[in-house]
Each structure stands twice: as structure tokens, then as C-alpha cells.
Legacy VTK file of the C-alpha trace (Angstrom):
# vtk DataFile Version 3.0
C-alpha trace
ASCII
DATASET POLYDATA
POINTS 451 float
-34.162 116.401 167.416
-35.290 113.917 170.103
-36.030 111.204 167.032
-32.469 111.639 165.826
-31.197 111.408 169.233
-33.599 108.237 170.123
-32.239 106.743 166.759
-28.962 107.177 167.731
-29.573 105.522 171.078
-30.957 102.171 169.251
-28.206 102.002 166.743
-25.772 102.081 169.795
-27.891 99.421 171.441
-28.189 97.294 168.874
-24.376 97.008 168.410
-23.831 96.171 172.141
-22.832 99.408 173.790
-25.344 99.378 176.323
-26.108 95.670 176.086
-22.796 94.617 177.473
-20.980 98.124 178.507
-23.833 99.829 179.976
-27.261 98.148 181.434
-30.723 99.149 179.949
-32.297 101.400 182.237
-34.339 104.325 182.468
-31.949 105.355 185.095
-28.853 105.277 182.318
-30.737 106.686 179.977
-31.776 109.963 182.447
-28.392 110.729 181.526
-29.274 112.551 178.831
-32.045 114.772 180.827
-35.010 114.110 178.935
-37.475 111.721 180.412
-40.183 111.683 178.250
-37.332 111.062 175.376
-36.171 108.129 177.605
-39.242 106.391 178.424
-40.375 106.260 174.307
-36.905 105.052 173.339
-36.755 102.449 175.869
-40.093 101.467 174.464
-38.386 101.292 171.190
-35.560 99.296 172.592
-37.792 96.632 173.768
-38.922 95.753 170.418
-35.300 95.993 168.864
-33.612 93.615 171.755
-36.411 91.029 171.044
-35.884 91.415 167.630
-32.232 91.213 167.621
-32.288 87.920 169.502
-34.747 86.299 167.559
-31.610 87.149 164.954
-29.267 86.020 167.256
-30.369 82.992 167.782
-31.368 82.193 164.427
-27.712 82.674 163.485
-26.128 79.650 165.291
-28.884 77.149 163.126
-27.573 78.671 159.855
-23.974 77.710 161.414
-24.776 73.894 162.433
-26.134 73.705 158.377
-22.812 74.832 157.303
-20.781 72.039 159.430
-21.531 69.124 156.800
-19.629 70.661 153.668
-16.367 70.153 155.541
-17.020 67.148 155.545
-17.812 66.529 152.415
-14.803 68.676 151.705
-12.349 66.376 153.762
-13.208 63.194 152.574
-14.001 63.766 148.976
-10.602 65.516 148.895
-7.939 62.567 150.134
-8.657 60.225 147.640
-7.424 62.652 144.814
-4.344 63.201 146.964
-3.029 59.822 146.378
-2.142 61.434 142.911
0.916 62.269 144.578
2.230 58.460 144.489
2.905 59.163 140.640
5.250 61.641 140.809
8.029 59.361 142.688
7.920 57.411 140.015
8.505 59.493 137.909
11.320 60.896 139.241
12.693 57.728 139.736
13.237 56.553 135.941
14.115 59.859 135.406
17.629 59.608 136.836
17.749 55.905 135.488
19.229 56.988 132.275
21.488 59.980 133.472
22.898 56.932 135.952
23.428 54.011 133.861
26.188 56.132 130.846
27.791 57.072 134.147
30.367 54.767 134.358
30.981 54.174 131.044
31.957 58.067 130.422
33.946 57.699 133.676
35.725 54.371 131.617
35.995 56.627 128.357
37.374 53.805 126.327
36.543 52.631 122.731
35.008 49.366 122.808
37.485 46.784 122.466
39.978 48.671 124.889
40.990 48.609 128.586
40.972 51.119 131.009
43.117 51.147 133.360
43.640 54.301 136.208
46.902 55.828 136.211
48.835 57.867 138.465
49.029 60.115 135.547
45.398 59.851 134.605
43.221 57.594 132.300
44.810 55.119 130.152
43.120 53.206 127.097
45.124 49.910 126.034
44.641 47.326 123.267
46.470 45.068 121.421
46.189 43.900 117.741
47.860 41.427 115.935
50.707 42.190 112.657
53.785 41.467 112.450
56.131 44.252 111.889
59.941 43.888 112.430
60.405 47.829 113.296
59.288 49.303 115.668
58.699 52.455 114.024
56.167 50.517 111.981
54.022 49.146 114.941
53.963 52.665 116.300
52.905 54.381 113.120
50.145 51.461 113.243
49.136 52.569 116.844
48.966 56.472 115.271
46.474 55.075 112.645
44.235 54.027 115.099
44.793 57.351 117.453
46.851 56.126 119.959
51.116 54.909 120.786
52.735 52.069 121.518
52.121 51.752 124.945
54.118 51.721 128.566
53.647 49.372 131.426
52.665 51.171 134.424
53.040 47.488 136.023
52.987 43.992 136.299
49.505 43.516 135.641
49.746 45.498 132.782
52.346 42.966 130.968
49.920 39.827 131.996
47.315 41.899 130.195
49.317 42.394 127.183
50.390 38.581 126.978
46.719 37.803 128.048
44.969 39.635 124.530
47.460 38.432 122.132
46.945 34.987 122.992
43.470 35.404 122.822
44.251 36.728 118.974
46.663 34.224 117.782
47.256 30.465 117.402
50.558 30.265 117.975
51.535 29.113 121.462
54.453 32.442 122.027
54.969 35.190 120.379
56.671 39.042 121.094
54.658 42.054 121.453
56.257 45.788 120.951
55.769 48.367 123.703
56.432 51.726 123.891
59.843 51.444 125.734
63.332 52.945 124.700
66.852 52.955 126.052
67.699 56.197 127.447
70.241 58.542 125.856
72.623 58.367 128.544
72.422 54.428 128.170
72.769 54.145 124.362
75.741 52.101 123.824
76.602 51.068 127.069
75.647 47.578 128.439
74.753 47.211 132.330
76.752 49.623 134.693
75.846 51.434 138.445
74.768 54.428 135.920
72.785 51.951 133.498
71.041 49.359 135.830
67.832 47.342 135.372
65.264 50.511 136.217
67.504 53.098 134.764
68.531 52.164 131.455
65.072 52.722 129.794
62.307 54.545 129.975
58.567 55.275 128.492
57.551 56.766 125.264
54.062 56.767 125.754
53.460 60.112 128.064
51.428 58.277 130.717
53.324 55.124 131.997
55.522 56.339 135.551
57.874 54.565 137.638
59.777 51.715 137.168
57.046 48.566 138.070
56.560 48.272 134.723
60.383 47.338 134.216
59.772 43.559 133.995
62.570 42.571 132.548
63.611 39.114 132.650
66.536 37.821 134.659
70.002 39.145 133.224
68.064 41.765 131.177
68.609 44.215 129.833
72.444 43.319 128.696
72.738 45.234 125.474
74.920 42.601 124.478
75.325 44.235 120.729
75.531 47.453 122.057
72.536 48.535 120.152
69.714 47.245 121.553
67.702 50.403 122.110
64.459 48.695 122.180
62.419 45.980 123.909
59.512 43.359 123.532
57.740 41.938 125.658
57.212 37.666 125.204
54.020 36.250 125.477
53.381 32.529 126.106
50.729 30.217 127.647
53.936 28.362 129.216
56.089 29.680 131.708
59.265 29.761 129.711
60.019 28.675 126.162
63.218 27.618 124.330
64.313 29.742 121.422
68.944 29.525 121.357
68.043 30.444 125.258
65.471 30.508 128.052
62.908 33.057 128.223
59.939 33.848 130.331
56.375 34.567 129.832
55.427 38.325 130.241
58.976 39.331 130.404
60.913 42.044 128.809
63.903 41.814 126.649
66.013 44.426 125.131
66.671 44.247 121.114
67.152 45.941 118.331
64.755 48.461 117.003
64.727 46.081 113.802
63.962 42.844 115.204
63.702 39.680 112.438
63.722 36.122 113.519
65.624 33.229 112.083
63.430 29.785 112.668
65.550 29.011 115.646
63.795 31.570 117.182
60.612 31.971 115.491
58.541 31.075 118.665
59.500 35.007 119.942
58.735 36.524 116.432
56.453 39.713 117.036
53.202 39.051 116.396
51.477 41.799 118.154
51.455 45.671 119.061
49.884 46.650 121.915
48.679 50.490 121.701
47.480 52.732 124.248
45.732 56.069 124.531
44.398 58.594 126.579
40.330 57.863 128.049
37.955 60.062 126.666
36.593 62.943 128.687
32.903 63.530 129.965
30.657 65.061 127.704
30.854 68.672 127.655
34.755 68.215 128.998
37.506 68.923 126.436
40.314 66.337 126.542
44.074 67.902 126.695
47.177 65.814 126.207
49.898 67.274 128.977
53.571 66.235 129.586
51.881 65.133 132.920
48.980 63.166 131.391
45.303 63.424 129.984
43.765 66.358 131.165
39.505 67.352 131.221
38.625 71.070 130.964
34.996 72.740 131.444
34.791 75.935 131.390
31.524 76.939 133.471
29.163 80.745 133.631
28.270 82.182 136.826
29.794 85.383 138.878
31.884 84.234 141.872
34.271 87.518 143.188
36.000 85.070 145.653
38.399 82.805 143.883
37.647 80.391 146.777
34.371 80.648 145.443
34.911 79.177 142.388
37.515 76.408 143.461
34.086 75.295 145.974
32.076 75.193 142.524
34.324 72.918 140.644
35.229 70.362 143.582
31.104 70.535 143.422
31.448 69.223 140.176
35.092 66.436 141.144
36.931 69.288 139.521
39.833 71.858 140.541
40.500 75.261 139.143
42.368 74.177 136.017
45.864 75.513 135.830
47.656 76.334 131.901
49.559 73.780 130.094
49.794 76.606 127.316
48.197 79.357 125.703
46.413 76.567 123.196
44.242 75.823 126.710
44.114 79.501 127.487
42.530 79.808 123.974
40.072 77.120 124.653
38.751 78.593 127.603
38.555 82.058 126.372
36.005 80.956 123.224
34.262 78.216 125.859
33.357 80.826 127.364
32.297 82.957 124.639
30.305 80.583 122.989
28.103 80.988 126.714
27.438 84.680 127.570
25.820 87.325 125.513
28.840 89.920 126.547
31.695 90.599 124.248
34.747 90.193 127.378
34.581 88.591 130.923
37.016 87.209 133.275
37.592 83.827 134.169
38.944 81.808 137.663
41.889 79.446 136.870
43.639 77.486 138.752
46.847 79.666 139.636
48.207 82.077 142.839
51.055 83.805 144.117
54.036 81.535 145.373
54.805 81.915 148.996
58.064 83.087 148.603
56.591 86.085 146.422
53.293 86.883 148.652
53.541 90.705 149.086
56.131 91.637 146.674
56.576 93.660 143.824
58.549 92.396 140.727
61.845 91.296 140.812
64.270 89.098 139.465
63.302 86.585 142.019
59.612 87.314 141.084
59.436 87.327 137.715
56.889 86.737 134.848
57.573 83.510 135.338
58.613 82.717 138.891
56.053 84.672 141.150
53.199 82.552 140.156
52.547 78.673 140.405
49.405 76.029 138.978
47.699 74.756 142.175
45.408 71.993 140.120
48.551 69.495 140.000
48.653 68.552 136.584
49.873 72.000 134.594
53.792 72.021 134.592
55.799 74.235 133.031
55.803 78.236 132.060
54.495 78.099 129.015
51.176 78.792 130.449
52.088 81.909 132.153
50.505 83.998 129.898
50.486 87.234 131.407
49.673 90.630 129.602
52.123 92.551 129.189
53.275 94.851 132.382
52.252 91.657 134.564
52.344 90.363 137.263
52.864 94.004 138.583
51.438 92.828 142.326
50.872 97.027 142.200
48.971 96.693 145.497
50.845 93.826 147.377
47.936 92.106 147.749
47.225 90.410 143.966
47.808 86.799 145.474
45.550 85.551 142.418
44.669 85.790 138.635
42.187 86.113 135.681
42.030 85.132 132.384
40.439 87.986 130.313
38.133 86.254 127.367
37.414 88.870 124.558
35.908 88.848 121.115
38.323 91.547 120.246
42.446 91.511 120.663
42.075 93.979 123.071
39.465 95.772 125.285
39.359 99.699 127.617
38.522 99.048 131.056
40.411 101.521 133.068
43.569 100.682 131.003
44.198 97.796 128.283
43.976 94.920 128.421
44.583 91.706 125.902
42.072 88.910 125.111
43.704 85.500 126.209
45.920 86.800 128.794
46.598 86.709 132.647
46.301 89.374 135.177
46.915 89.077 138.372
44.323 90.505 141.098
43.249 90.168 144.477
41.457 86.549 145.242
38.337 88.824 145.638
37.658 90.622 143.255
35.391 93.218 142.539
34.890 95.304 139.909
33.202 98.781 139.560
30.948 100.290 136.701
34.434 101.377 135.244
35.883 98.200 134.375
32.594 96.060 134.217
33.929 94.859 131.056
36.829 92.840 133.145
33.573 91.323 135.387
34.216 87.516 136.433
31.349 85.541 134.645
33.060 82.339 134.342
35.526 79.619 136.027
37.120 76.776 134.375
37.613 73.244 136.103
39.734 70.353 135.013
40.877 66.974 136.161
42.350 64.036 135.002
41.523 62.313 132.361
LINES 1 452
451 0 1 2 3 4 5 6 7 8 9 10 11 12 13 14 15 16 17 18 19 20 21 22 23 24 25 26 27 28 29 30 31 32 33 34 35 36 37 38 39 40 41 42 43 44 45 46 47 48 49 50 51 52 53 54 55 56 57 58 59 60 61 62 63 64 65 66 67 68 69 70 71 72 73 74 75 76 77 78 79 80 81 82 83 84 85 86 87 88 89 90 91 92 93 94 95 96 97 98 99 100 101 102 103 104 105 106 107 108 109 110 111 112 113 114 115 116 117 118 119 120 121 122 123 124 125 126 127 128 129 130 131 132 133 134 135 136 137 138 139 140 141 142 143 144 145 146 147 148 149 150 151 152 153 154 155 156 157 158 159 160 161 162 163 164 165 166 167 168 169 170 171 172 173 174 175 176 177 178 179 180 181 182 183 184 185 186 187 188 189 190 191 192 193 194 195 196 197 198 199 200 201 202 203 204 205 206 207 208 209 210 211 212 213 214 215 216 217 218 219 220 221 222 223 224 225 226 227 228 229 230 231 232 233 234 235 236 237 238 239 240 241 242 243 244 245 246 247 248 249 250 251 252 253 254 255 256 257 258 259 260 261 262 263 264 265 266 267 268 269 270 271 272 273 274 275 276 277 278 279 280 281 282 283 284 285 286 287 288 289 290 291 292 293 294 295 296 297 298 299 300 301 302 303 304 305 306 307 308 309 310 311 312 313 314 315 316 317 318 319 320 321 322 323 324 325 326 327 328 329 330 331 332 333 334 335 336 337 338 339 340 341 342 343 344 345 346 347 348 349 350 351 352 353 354 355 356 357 358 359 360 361 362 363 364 365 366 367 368 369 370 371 372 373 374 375 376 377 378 379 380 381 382 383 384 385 386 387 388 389 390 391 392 393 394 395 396 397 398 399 400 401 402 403 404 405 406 407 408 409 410 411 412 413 414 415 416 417 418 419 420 421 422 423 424 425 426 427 428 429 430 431 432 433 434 435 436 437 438 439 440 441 442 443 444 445 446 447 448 449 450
């Protein structure tokens, strides 16, 4: 008993109980009643604290031996470090390709044609040499080589067209047809308040706007024969020429759609078509043709429930929510999108809401299928697009500001109700959708812009 308790006492000792807590004494160690006990464990102790120091200090040697490695560690391990100087380089000819085909997809034009930006988007324009006395004959030539006989959005765009069929031809003048046509109102009638200078013809193209590209020259357009529906534009390294009248360089003048020359005035014989077409889009964009111009549609994956959401993604991207020239588009992004996720129907974010004048109310005849909604990417006109399921817009809770395009493998799909693959139903700008109708889930948005 007293050997257990003794041994007890030394372990306690040794791990600093009565070394620090309580001082080694026979008097502290009466305590425990037994002095006989006390006096042999104290003996015991002796031996033990001498011991333990002679540990103790041994200790703090072992630690000074172990204060080299570190520094061994530290300065064999900086010079390896400087491995890290590799990786910028890398990273910088990495980007050097994705950089440099930038611009040029950006451009989009075939080589040998012009870009030139719009208000109406992207516009591709060349010229080639031929002579063709109708105009229906340069623009089936333009067709050929995928484009139209071009507008002029401008000025600049006339000196360009003079500019490139000089380049191409010996002669010192020649005409050029453009894609320009007297109005129907104007047919038959020479100049009048109704049929003026910027009013009696207008654009075939699609893309060329305004009236800068009017350039007629002075006393133009007369109709004088009263069928002079076209025009062609004269191209000459003088300022004017003399063919049985004056004309001037990079000027318009009305004529007949069949224009042939007599040698009094071969020096404005057409020589030249200039074509024009719409730029290419980015890779991975689709290219649309709309009454409004060239439009570029994406359609990306990812879950947004906010509508807002989505719009944020594609501005991430110089996008907008695309809007729906026609179901052909709403076709396109329903099998983009297809072609991306593993499930068989989703919804998708387009660029569409609620107009104010129809914000919280149900159907009516001034809220129709085709009246309570409007595009908000500013290139979709129309109604066409307006492809709404049947029953819809039904703005059932007064608060379905918004709308999705379902995208489904099959004509039609159950999700708490039918619903039909390629159509448009509107829904709250956040939506969310339960286990019921996970089928209808948002896993895609589709951006456009001009193109």
C-alpha cells in the first residue's frame, strides 16, 4: 500500500505537480500522515528530480542540433521557386492566338470585301467588274456570289464604290449599279413636293437607312421619260465628264432599269456592280437576316430564375436577350439548346416583357396575343415572333411581366398542364419551378446582337 502510494507521489512529481504547484517538503508531504512513508519517498524524489534535470537539460542541446535543417530548408528551397517565372509566360502566348482572330471575326468579311458598321448592323461591300445593261442581271450576279446589289448608307460609301472600280478597269469613267429603286408612289411621276430628291427612291438592299446615301447629282433625279425607276452611280478619276451633258464623279443618276449606251455616251456605260452583304457572325453565333438588319444568336446553358439574371449574362458576353424575328429563330434556339443538355425539355430567357400599358392585366382586346407583349433587344420587329402557346398570354396571376421559350424533343410535354415545344409562355421574371413542373426548368438563355 505505502509503495503504491509512494509511486503515485513520484509520478505526480515528476510531471510538475509539486515541482511548481506545491514545494518539496517533508512538511507537504505529512499531509498524508505517514512519516516514515514520507521520509523514504522524499528519498526517492531526490534521485528522480536529479534525474529528471539531467533530462531536462539535455533536451534544449537536442533542440540547438535541430536549428540548422531550417536552414538548409530555406535556402535550398527559393531557388526552385523561381519555377514560378514560367508560368507567366505561358499564359501569356496563350491568349496570343484567342486575341489576334479577334478582330477579324468582329470584321466578318470575305477577303476581298469591306466592312463597313451600319446603323442597321454589319455590312460587307465589293465591287466587280461586267457589264450588264439590266439591272436584274447585275443583281442576279450579286445572288451568285451570296450577296445584293448594294445601298449607300453615305457619301463615303459612293467614293468607295467609284474608288474599286477604277482600281478594276482601264477606262477613265464608267457607271456602276446599286441597289436603289424609285418608290411606288413615285413611279411615273417626275419631281414634285410628294416626289423630291430624298423621297423619290429608296433601298433594296435591307441594310442601307436614311437618305445620306441620296447623292444624286444636281437636277437629279428628273425622270425625264417617266420611267426611270432605277439609278447608277458614275465613276471617274475627273471631277465631271462630258457624255450629251455634264455629269459628276460619284454621283447618282436616275435611268432606266435597261440602260444601253450609244458611243456618245459610252464614257457612262456600266462597267461595274457593286454587291453587298451581311458580315459574318462570331463563331458559335448563328447569323439571321431581319427586316431590321443582320442579326447574331447564341443560345447559352446555365439556370438563371431571374430574367435579369440572364440579360447580366449576355451583356457579359456584348449581347442582349434576343427578341423573335419568327418562329424559324424560335426553332433555332429550341434545337441550340438541345444539342447542349442531356434533358429532353427546358426553358429558355428571351428577350421579351409585358408592355407598360398591359402590366397587371388580364387579356383583352387591348392586350392581346399580340399587343400585350414587346422585343426589348431592339432589332426583332414585328408579331410574327409572338409565338405563344395556345391559351397565352393568360397574365393568370397579374404578375407574368415576362416569358419562356419551352425547347422539347417532343411536340408537346405534362408539367402541371401542356405545354408545346417551340412556344412562348409568359411567367413571372423570376421564376421558379417546383418538382411538379421540373420539366419547364430554365437551363438556358439566348443572346443576340447585331451583326
Amino acid at each position: 500500500m505505502s509503495a503504491s502510494r509512494c509511486y503515485i507521489f513520484l509520478v505526480l512529481l515528476v510531471m510538475g505537480v509539486h515541482s511548481q504547484t506545491t514545494p518539496l517538503s517533508m512538511a507537504n508531504c505529512l499531509l498524508d500522515g505517514d512519516a516514515e512513508f514520507c521520509a523514504a519517498c522524499l528519498d526517492m524524489a531526490s534521485t528522480t528530480v536529479s534525474t529528471t534535470t539531467v533530462t531536462t537539460t539535455t533536451t534544449p542541446a537536442a533542440v540547438t542540433t535541430t536549428a540548422a535543417p531550417p536552414v538548409v530548408v530555406t535556402t535550398a528551397a527559393p531557388p526552385p521557386v523561381v519555377v514560378t517565372t514560367a508560368p507567366p509566360v505561358v499564359v501569356v502566348t496563350t491568349p496570343a492566338p484567342v486575341v489576334v482572330p479577334t478582330p477579324a471575326v468582329v470584321v466578318g468579311c470575305l477577303p476581298g470585301w469591306r466592312f463597313t458598321n451600319r446603323p442597321s448592323g454589319g455590312w460587307c461591300m465589293r465591287v466587280f467588274t461586267g457589264i450588264h445593261d439590266a439591272k436584274i442581271e447585275a443583281e442576279r450576279a450579286c445572288a451568285a456570289k451570296g450577296g445584293t446589289l448594294t445601298g449607300l448608307q453615305n457619301r463615303d460609301d459612293a467614293l468607295f464604290i467609284q474608288r474599286s472600280l477604277l482600281a478594276l478597269i482601264p477606262q477613265n469613267s464608267a457607271s456602276v449599279w446599286v441597289g436603289i429603286q424609285r418608290t411606288a408612289a413615285c413611279t411615273r411621276q417626275q419631281i414634285t413636293a410628294a416626289c423630291t430628291r430624298t423621297t423619290s427612291f429608296e433601298w433594296t438592299d435591307g441594310s442601307a437607312t436614311g437618305t445620306d446615301g441620296f447623292v444624286f447629282q444636281p437636277g437629279q433625279p428628273d425622270n425625264i421619260l417617266l420611267n426611270q425607276n432605277c439609278a447608277l452611280l458614275l465613276a471617274s478619276r475627273t471631277p465631271t465628264i462630258t457624255a450629251r451633258g455634264t455629269y459628276y464623279a460619284a454621283t447618282l443618276e436616275d435611268v432606266n432599269c435597261v440602260a444601253t449606251f450609244i458611243p456618245a455616251n459610252i464614257a457612262r456605260q456600266t462597267r461595274g456592280y457593286a454587291c453587298g452583304r451581311h458580315n459574318r457572325c462570331e463563331p458559335g453565333w448563328r447569323f439571321f437576316n431581319r427586316p431590321s438588319g443582320g442579326w447574331c444568336i447564341r443560345v447559352f446553358t446555365g439556370f438563371h430564375a431571374a430574367k435579369a439574371d440572364a440579360e447580366a449574362a449576355c451583356q457579359a458576353v456584348g449581347a442582349t436577350l434576343s427578341g423573335l424575328q419568327n418562329p424559324q429563330e424560335a426553332a433555332y434556339i429550341q434545337s441550340s439548346l438541345l444539342g447542349q443538355i442531356p434533358q429532353r425539355s427546358a426553358s429558355v430567357w428571351v428577350g421579351i416583357q409585358r408592355t407598360a400599358a398591359c402590366m397587371n392585366q388580364p387579356p383583352s382586346a387591348a392586350c392581346s396575343r399580340t399587343t400585350a407583349f414587346r422585343w426589348t433587344d431592339n432589332s426583332a420587329t414585328g408579331t410574327a415572333g409572338f409565338v405563344f402557346q395556345p391559351g397565352q398570354p393568360d397574365n393568370i396571376r397579374l404578375n407574368q411581366n415576362c416569358a419562356l421559350l419551352l425547347a422539347s424533343e417532343t411536340p408537346t410535354i405534362t408539367a402541371r398542364g401542356t405545354y408545346y415545344a417551340a412556344t412562348l409562355e409568359d411567367v413571372n421574371c423570376v421564376a421558379n419551378f417546383i418538382p411538379e413542373n421540373e420539366a419547364r426548368r430554365t437551363r438556358g438563355f439566348a443572346c443576340g446582337k447585331r451583326g
